[in-house]
ROTI-478808 format. One line per field, with one value per residue (C-alpha): residue number from 1; residue in one letter; x, y, z. Coordinates in nm, 4 decimals. Last residue first. Layout:
BEGIN
nr: c(NUM;...)
rest: c(A;...)
c1: c(X;...)
c2: c(Y;...)
c3: c(Z;...)
This chain:
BEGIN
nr: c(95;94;93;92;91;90;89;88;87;86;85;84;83;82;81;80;79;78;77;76;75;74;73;72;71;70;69;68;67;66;65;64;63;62;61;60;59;58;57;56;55;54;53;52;51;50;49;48;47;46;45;44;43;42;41;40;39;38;37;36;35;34;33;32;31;30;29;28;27;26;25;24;23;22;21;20;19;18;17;16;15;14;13;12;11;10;9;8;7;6;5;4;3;2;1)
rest: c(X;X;X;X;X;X;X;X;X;X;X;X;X;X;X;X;X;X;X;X;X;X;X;X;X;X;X;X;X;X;X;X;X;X;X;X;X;X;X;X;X;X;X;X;X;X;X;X;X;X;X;X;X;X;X;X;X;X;X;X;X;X;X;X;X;X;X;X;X;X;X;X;X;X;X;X;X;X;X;X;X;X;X;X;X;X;X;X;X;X;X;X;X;X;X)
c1: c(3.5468;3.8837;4.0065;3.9778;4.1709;4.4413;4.4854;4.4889;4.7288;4.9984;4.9673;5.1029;5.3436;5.5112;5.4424;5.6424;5.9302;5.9728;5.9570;6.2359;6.4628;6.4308;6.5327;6.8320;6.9371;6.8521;7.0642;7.3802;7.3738;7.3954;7.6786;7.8745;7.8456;7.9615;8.2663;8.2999;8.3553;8.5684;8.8044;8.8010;8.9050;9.1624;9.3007;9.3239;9.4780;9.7546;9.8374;9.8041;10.0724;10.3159;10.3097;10.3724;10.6285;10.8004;10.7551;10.8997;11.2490;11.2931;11.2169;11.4944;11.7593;11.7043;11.7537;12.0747;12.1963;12.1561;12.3682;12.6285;12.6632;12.6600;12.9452;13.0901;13.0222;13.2710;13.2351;13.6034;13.6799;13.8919;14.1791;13.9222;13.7990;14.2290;14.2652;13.9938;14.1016;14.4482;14.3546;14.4440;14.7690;14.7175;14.9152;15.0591;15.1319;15.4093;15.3717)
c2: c(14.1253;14.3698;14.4318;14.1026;14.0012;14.2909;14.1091;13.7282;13.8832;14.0405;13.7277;13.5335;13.7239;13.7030;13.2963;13.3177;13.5081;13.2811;12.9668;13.1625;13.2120;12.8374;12.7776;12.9758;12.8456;12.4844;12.5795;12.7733;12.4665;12.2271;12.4353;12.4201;12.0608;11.9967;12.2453;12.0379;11.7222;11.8792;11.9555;11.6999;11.5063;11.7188;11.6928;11.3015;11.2633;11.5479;11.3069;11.0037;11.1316;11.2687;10.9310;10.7703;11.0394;10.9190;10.5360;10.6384;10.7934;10.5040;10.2505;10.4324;10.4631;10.1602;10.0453;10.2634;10.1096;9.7596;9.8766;9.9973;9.7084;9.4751;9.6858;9.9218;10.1709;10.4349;10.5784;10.5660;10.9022;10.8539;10.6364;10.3662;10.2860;10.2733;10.0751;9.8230;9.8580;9.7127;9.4046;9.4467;9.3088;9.0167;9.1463;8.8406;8.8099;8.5765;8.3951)
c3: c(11.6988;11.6206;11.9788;12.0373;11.7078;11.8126;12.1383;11.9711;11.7496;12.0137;12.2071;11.9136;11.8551;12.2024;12.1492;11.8052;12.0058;12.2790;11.9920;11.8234;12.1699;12.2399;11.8611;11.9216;12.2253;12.1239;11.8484;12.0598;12.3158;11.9708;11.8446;12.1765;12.2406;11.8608;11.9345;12.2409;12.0829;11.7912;12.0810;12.2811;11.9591;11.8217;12.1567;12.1648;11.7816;11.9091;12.2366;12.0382;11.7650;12.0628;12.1597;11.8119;11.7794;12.0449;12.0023;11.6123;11.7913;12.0603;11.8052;11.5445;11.8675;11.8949;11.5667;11.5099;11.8292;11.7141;11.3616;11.5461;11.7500;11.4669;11.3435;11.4948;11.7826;11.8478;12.1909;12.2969;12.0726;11.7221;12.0127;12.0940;11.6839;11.6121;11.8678;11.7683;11.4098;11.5020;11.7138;12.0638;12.2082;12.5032;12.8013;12.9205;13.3365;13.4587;13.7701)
């Protein structure tokens, strides 16, 4: 039993000697693709994550400012009522 070697086409020898990882054609261009997907599902992801903080954030910055109002108009009310004690005293002083 005789064994053949079968000789390689010429620009397949010449793509295994410039490194053994040289991808051509349709395989080059399916790995350019995927690495494209893999690249834009990345960003999408990173995309979500920024879109999600911004979010939370501007949430709690509108949590925050209505806390500081109801503060602030808690505080004013407070005040209005001290004032209004003062007068009634000076108007019973006064009658």
């Amino acid at each position: 039993m005789e064994v053949v070697m079968m000789e390689e086409p010429e620009e397949e020898k010449r793509a295994g000697e410039a490194g053994g990882g040289v991808i051509k054609g349709r395989h080059k261009e399916e790995e350019k693709n995927r690495r494209m997907l893999v690249r834009k599902r990345r960003i999408d992801r990173n995309m979500r994550i920024i879109w999600r903080k911004m979010q939370k954030d501007s949430k709690r910055r509108k949590q925050k400012k209505e806390e500081k109002e109801e503060e602030d108009e808690g505080e004013e009310n407070r005040i209005s009522d001290d004032e209004k004690k003062r007068e009634d005293k000076h108007s019973k002083h006064l009658k």
